[in-house]
Wavefront OBJ file of the C-alpha trace (Angstrom):
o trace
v 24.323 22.268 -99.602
v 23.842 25.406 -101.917
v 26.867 27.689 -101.271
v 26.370 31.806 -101.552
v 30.201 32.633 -102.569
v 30.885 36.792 -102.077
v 32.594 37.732 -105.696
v 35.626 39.735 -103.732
v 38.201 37.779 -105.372
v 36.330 38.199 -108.542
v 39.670 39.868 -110.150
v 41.591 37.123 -110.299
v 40.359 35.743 -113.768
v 39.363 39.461 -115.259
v 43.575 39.144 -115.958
v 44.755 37.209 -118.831
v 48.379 37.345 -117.794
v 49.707 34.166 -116.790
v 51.552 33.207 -113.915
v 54.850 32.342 -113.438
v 56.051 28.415 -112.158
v 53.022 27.294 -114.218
v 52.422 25.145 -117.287
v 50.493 25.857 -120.051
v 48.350 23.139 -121.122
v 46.238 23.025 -124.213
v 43.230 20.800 -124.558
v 42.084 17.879 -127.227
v 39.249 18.336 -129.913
v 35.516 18.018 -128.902
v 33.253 15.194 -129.222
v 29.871 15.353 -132.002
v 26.794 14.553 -130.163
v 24.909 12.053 -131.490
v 22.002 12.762 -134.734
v 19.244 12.436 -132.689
v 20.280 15.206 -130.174
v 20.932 17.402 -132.957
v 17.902 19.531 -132.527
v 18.852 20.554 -128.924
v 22.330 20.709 -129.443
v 21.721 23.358 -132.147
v 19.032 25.400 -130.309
v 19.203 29.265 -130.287
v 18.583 30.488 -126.288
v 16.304 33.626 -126.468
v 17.386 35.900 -123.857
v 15.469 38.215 -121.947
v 14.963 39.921 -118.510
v 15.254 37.708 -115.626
v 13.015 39.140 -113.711
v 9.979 36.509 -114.345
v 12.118 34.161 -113.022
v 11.668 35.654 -109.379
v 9.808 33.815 -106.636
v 10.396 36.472 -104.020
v 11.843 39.829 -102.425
v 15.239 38.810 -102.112
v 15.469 37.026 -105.869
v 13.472 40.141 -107.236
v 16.064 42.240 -106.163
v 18.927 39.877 -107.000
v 17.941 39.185 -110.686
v 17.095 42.374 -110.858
v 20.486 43.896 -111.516
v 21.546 45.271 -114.329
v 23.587 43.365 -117.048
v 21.854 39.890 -116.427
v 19.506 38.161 -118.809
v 17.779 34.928 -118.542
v 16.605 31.958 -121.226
v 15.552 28.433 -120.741
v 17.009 25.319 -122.315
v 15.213 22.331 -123.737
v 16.674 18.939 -123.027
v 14.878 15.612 -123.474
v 13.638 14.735 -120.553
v 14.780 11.275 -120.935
v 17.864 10.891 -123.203
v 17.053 7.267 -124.423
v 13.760 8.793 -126.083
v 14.567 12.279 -127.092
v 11.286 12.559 -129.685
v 9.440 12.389 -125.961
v 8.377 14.515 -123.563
v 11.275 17.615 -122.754
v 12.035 19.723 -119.591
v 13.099 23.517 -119.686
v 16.212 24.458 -117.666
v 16.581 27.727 -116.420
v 20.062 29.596 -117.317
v 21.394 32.909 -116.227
v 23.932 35.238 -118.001
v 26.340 37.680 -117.216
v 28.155 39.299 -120.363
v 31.791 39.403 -120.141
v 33.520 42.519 -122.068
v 34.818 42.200 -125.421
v 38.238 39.955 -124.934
v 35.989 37.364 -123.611
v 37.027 33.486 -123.998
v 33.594 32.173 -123.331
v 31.636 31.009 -120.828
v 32.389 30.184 -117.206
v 29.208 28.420 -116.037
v 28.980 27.559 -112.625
v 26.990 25.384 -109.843
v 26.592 25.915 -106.392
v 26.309 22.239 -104.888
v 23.304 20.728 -103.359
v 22.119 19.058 -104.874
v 19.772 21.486 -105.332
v 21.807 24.898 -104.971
v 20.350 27.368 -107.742
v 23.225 27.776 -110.467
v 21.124 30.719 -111.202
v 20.860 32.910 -107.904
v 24.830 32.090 -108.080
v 25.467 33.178 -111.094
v 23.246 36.544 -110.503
v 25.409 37.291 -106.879
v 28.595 36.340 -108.849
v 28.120 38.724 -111.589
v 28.373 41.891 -109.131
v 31.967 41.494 -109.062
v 33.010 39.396 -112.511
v 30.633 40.998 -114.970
v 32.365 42.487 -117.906
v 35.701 40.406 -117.648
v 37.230 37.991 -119.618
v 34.228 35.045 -119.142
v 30.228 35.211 -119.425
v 28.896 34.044 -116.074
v 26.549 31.381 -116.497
v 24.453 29.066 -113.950
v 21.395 26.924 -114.544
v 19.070 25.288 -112.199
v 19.686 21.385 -112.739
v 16.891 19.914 -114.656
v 14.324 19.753 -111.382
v 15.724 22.636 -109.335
v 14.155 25.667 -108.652
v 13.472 27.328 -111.768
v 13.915 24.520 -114.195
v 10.662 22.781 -114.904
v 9.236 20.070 -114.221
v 10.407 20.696 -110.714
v 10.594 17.979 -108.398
v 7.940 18.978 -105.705
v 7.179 16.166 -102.758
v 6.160 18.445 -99.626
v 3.254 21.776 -99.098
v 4.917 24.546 -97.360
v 2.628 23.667 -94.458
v 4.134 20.129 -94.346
v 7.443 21.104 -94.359
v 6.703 23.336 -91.390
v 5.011 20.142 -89.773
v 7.930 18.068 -91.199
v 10.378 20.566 -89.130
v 8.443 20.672 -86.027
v 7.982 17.059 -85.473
v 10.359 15.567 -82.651
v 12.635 12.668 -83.264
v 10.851 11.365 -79.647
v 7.462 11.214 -81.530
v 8.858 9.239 -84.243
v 10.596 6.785 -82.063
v 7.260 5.901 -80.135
v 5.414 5.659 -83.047
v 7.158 2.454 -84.757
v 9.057 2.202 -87.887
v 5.657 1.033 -89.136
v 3.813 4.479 -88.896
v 7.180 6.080 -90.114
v 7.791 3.982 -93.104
v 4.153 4.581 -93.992
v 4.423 7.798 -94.221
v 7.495 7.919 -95.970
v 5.286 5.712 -98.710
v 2.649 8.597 -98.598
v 5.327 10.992 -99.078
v 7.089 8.916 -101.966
v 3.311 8.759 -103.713
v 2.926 12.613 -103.482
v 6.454 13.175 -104.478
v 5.017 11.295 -107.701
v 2.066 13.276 -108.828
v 3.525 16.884 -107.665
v 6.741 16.507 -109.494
v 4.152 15.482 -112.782
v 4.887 11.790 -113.004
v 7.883 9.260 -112.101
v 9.705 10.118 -115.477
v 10.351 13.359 -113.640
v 11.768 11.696 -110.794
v 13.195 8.767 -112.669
v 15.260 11.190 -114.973
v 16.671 13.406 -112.228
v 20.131 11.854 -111.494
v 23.524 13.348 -111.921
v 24.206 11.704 -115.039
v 21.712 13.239 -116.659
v 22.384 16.967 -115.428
v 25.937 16.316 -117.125
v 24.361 15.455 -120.603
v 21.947 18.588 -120.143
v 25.286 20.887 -119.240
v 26.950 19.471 -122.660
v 23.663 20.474 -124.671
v 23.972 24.021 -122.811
v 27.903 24.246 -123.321
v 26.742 24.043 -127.494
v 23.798 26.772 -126.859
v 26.226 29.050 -125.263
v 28.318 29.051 -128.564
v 31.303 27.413 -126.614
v 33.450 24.253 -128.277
v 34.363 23.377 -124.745
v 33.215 23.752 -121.526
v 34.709 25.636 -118.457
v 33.214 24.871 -115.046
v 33.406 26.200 -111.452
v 31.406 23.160 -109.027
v 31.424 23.573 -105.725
v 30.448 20.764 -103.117
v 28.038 18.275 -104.599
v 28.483 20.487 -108.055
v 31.831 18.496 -108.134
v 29.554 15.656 -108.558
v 28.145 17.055 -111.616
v 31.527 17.954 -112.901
v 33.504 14.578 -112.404
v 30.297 13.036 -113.917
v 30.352 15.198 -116.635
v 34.522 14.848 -117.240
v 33.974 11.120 -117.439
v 30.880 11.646 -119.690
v 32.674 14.035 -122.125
v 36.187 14.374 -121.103
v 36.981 15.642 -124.679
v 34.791 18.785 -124.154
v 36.087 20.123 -121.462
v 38.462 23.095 -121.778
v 39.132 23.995 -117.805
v 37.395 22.325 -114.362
v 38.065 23.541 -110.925
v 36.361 21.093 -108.795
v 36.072 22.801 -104.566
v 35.084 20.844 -101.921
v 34.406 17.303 -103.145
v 31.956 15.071 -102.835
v 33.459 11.518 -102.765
v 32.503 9.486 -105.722
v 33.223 6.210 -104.406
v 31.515 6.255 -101.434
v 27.905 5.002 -100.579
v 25.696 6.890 -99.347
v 25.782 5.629 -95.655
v 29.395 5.625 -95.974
v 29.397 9.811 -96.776
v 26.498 10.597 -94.394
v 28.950 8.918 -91.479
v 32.294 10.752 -93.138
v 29.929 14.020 -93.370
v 28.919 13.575 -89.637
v 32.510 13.030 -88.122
v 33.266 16.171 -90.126
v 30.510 17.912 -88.080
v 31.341 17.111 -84.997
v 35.405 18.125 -85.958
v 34.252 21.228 -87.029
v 31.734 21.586 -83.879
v 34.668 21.028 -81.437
v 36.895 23.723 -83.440
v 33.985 25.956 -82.871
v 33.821 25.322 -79.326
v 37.190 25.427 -78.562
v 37.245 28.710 -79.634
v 33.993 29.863 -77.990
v 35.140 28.195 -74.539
v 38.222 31.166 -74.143
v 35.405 33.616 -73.490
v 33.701 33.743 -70.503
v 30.524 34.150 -71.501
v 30.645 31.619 -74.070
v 26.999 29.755 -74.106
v 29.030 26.196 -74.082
v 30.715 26.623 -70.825
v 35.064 27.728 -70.753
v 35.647 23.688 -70.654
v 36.480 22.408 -74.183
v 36.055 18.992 -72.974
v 32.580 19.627 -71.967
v 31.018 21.530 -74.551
v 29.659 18.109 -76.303
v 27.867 17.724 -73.593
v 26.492 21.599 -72.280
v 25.123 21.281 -76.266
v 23.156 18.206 -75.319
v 21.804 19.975 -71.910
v 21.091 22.692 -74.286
v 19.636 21.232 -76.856
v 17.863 17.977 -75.549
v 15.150 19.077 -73.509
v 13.422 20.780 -76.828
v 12.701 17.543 -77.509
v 9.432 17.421 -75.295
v 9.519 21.659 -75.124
v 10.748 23.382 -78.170
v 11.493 26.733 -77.449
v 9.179 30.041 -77.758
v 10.118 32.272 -80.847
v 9.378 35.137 -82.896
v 5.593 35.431 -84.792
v 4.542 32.857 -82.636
v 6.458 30.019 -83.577
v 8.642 27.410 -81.862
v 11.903 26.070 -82.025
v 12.252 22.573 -82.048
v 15.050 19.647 -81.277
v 15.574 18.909 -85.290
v 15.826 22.673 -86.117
v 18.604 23.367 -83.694
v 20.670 20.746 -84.407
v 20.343 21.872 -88.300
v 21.396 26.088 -87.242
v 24.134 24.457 -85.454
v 25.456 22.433 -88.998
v 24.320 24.991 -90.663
v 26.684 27.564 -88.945
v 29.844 25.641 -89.392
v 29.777 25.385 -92.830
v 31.974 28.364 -92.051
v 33.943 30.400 -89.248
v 31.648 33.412 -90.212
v 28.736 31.625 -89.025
v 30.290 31.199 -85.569
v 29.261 34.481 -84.117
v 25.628 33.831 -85.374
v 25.922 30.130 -83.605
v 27.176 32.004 -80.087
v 24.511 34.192 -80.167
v 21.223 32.160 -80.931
v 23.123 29.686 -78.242
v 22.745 32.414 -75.640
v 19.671 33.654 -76.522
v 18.450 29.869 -76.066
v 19.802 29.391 -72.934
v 17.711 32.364 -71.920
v 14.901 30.745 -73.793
v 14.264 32.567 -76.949
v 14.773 29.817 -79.965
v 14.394 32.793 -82.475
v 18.462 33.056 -83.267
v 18.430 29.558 -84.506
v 15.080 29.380 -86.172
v 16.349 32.062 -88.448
v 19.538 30.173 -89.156
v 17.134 26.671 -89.672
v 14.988 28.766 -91.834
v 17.847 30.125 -93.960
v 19.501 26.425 -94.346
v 15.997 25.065 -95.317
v 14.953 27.901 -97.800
v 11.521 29.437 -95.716
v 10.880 32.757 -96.978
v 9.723 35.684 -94.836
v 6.229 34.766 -96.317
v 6.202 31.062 -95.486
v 7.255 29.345 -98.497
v 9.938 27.273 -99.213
v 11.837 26.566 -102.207
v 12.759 22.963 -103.541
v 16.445 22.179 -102.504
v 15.813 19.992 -100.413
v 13.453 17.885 -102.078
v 16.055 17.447 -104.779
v 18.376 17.019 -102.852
v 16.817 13.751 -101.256
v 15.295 12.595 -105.299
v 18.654 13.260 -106.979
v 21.365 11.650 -104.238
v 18.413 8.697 -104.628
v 19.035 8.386 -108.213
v 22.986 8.415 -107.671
v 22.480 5.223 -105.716
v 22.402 7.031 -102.793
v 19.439 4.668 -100.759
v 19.005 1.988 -98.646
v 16.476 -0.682 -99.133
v 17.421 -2.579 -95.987
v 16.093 -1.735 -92.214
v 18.629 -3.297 -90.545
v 21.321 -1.200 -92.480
v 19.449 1.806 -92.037
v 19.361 1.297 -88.031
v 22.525 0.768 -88.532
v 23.535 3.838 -90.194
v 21.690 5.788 -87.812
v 23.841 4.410 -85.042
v 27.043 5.170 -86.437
v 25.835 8.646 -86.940
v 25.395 9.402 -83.441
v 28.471 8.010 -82.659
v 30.515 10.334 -85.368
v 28.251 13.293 -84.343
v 27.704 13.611 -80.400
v 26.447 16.535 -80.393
v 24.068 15.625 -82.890
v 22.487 12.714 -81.016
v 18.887 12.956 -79.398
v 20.009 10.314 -76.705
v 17.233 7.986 -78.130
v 16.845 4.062 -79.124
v 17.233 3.614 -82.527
v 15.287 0.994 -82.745
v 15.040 -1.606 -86.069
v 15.300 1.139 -88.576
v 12.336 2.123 -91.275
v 13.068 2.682 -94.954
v 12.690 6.294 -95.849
v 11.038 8.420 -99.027
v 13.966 6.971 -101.144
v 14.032 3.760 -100.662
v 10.115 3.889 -101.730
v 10.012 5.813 -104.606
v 9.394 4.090 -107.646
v 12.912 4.968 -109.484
v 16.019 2.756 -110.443
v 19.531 4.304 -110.094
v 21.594 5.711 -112.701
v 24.409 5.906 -111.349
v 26.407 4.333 -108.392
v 29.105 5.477 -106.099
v 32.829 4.846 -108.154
v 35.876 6.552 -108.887
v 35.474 8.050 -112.455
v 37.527 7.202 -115.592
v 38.184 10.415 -117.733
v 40.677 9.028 -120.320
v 41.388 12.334 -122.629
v 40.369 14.932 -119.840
v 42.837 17.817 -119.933
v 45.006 18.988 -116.984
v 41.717 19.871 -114.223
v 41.997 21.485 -110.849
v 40.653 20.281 -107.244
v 40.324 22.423 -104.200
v 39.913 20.647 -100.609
v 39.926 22.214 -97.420
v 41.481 20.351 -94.299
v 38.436 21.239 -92.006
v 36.007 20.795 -94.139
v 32.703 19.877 -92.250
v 30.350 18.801 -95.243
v 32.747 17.536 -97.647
v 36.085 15.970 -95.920
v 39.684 16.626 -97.211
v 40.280 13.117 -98.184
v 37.394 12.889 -100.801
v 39.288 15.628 -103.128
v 42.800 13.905 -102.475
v 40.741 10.692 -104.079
v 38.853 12.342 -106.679
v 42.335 14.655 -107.976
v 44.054 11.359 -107.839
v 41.218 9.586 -109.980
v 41.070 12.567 -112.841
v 44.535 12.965 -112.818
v 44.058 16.634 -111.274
v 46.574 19.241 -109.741
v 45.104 19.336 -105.926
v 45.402 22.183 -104.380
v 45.236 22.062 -100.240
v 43.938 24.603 -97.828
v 44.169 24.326 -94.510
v 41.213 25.630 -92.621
v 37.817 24.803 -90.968
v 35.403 25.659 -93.755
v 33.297 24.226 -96.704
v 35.187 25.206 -100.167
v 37.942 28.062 -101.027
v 37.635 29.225 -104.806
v 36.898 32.581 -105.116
v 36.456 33.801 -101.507
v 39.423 35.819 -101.002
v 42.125 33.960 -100.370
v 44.969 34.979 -103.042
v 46.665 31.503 -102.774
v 43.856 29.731 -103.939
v 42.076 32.232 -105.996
v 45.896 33.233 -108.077
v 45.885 29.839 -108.979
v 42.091 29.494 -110.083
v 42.446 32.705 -112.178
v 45.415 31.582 -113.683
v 44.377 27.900 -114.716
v 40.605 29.475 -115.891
v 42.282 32.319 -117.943
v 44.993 30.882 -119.435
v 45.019 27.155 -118.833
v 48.003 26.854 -116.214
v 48.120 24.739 -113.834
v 50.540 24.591 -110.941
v 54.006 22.567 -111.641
v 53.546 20.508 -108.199
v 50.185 20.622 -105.692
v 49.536 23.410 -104.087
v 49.513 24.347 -100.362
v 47.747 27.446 -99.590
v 46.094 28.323 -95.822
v 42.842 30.183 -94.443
v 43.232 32.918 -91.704
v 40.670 32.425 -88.856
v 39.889 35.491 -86.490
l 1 2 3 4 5 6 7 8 9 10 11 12 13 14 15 16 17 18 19 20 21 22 23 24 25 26 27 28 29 30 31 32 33 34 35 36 37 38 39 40 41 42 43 44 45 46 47 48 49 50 51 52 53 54 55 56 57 58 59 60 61 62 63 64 65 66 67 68 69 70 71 72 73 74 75 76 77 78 79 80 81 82 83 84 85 86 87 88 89 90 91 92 93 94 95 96 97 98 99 100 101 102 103 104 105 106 107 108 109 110 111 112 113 114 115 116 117 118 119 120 121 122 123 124 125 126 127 128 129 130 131 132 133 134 135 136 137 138 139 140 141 142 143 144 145 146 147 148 149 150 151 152 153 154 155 156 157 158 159 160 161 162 163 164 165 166 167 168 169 170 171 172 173 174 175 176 177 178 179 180 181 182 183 184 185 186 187 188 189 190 191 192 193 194 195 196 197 198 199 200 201 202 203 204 205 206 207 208 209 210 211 212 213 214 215 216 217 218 219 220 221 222 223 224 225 226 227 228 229 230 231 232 233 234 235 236 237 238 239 240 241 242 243 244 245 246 247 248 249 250 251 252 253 254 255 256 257 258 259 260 261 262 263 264 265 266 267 268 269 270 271 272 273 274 275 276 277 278 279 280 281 282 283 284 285 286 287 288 289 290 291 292 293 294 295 296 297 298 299 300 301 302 303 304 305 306 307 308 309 310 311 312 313 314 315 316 317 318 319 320 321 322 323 324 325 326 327 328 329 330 331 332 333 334 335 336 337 338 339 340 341 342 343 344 345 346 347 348 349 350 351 352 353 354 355 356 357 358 359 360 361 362 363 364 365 366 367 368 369 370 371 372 373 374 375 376 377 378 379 380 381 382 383 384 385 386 387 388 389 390 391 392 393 394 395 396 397 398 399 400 401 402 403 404 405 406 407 408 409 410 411 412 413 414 415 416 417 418 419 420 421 422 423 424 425 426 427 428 429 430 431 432 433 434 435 436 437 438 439 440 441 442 443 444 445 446 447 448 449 450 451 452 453 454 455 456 457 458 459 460 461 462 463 464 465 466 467 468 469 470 471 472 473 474 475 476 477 478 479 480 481 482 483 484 485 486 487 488 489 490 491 492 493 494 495 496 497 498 499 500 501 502 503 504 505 506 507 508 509 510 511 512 513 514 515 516
């Protein structure tokens, strides 16, 4: 899921002093790109105001600030026939003052998350320091074109509304028909199945080494965060010799399947669900009840019955079962969110679903006018094309079992049935990658963040993927998704010092959140 990171910590890599305990690490000459890539590798970006970029209020205002200019990048939009047909990715820049060391490009997760609306809320506290702040929009993403489009506004609405009861009665049959409908739309509003086809991670990594050479930079220097970790072990195995610094927060395990992170990604739900509720239970008027053991179930009270009645809201809308299970997730992504998630519990309890709507509107992208943007949609196309699918019902009724057993309080209480293949296992694409533990032979010293608690992206997967890159890991103990940059100083001293100056830490590093 897209992450919006506050830039207080932002002064940690203005400084270019280094920091003691630390070794300095210098890293090996770049690779040539192939002849035929030439032409995009030696492109000149025109900058210009970002403002066209702007779907909205909120991004009007955003890339409206001073100091940030916008340009689009052509990449082939398949690599094996780069005389073909191209895509244009969007890219955002902040200039950094004049003792600059390049660029520090960066990517929110997802997949999906808009590198540029990070780059633009980053660049209010790092603009003018020692790095130009870039993000791009992943070839399909939001302002990139082609973008991946498989669902109207209205249907996502519809899509949202619909109760898991209704799909139960009506048979895997009517469900994995219209996941076929959805797959054939998918086709023809994205502008063809070479759109879709050419979407995977692997090829976001060879469009991030063509924008590393626009920038002007011999090497790269990345900041990924959740499934941008993806993009950045795929891109350190791709072109290990390019890269001059990686911090890698909150990772997304490369060796697991698909069914195998959606279960690990569940448990870590329902962990971080029972932290919340624990904490909510030593009030009185907590929403869940003051009995931890219980609050599983007061959710499923709670939540349940919207299955046949979904709650009134505001504007004349409802909310429904689907949409408050997603505001909870969506709410323990960090202990922020927890006051929101207490709140639009009460307020449901007294029956007014407007709380959570707004927190299920905010997780699925819905404007204030209706619209949504296309995260999710490429979220669900590019996990596909990272092998990320399963073309077997049986497996896929399985996999929906196991979920409700790792996730509780995510369980509608209804038969699963004999499982129906969804939208990815019918769209008309072959993987390009599949789940593994990368190789990186020549990558320079790199840097992995992962959080104890983590809900979306659990611990383990960055002890594996530091282990596989031959990373310095760097733990922090808390209950929330990722760490760089969001004011803790033992994390954030660290990534300062290794993107500055190339330290790393002797040993791995322990550092620790404070909860309230």
């Amino acid at each position: 899921m897209a992450l919006a990171v506050a830039a207080v910590a932002g002064a940690v890599v203005l400084s270019s002093c280094a920091l003691p305990g630390m070794l300095l690490l210098a890293p090996p000459a770049p690779v040539e790109p192939p002849a035929a890539l030439t032409p995009f590798y030696t492109q000149v970006l025109a900058w210009g105001p970002c403002l066209p970029l702007a779907d909205d209020d909120r991004q009007r205002e955003l890339f409206g600030s001073p100091g940030l200019e916008c340009s689009r990048l052509t990449v082939p939009l398949d690599y094996a026939k780069p005389e073909g047909r191209t895509a244009e990715v969007a890219v955002l820049r902040a200039r950094g003052g004049r003792d600059r060391v390049g660029s520090l490009v960066l990517n929110p997760g997802g997949p999906g998350g808009s590198g540029v609306e990070m780059a633009a809320m980053f660049a209010q506290g790092l603009a003018g320091g020692v790095f130009d702040i870039v993000g791009f929009d992943p070839r399909g993403v939001g302002n990139s074109t082609p973008t991946i489009d498989c669902l109207t506004d209205a249907e996502w609405d519809s899509h949202r509304a619909e109760s898991p009861r209704e799909t139960v009665q009506g048979g895997p049959a009517a469900a994995e028909e219209r996941a076929r409908q959805q797959a054939e739309e998918c086709v023809q509003r994205s502008g063809g199945s070479d759109v879709l086809a050419n979407a995977g991670t692997r090829d976001v990594a060879r469009d991030m080494d063509v924008l590393r050479a626009a920038l002007g930079d011999e090497k790269l220097t990345y900041l990924g965060y959740s499934y941008g970790t993806r993009i950045g072990s795929t891109y350190a195995e791709m072109f290990p010799q390019n890269v001059r610094a990686m911090v890698l927060d909150g990772a997304v395990d490369p060796k697991q399947t698909g069914a195998e992170s959606a279960i690990a990604q569940m448990a870590g739900f329902q962990a971080a669900f029972d932290t919340y509720a624990a904490d909510c239970t030593r009030y009185a008027d907590c929403p869940l009840g003051t009995d931890p053991a219980r609050t599983t179930a007061e959710f499923q009270a709670l939540a349940r019955p919207l299955l046949d009645t979904p709650a009134p809201a505001a504007d004349g809308r409802t909310l429904s079962y689907s949409d408050a299970v997603t505001a909870v997730v969506a709410s323990l992504y960090n202990p922020a969110g927890w006051p929101h998630l207490t709140k639009g519990l009460a307020e449901l309890r007294a029956g007014d679903g407007t709380p959570l709507l707004v927190e299920a509107d905010a997780y699925y992208g819905r404007r204030p006018d209706g619209g949504y943007g296309n995260d999710q949609e490429a979220l669900m196309v590019v996990n596909c094309l990272d092998g990320n699918r399963t073309t077997d019902r049986a497996q896929q009724a399985e996999l929906q079992r196991r979920a409700a057993e790792a996730a509780p309080f995510a369980d509608p209480g209804l038969p699963v049935g004999d499982g129906a293949l969804d939208t990815c296992a019918q769209l008309p694409v072959t993987p390009t990658s599949q789940p593994h533990l990368p190789h990186a032979e020549g990558l320079p010293p790199t840097l992995v963040i992962s959080t104890t608690g983590d809900p979306a992206t659990p611990y383990q997967a960055g002890v594996d993927l530091a282990a596989a890159l031959g990373s310095r890991l760097v733990t922090v103990e808390g209950t929330q998704h990722t760490a760089a940059l969001q004011g803790n100083s033992c994390v954030d001293s660290a990534v300062g010092a290794y993107l500055v100056n190339l330290t790393v830490p002797q040993e791995d590093l322990h550092c620790r959140f404070t909860e309230s």
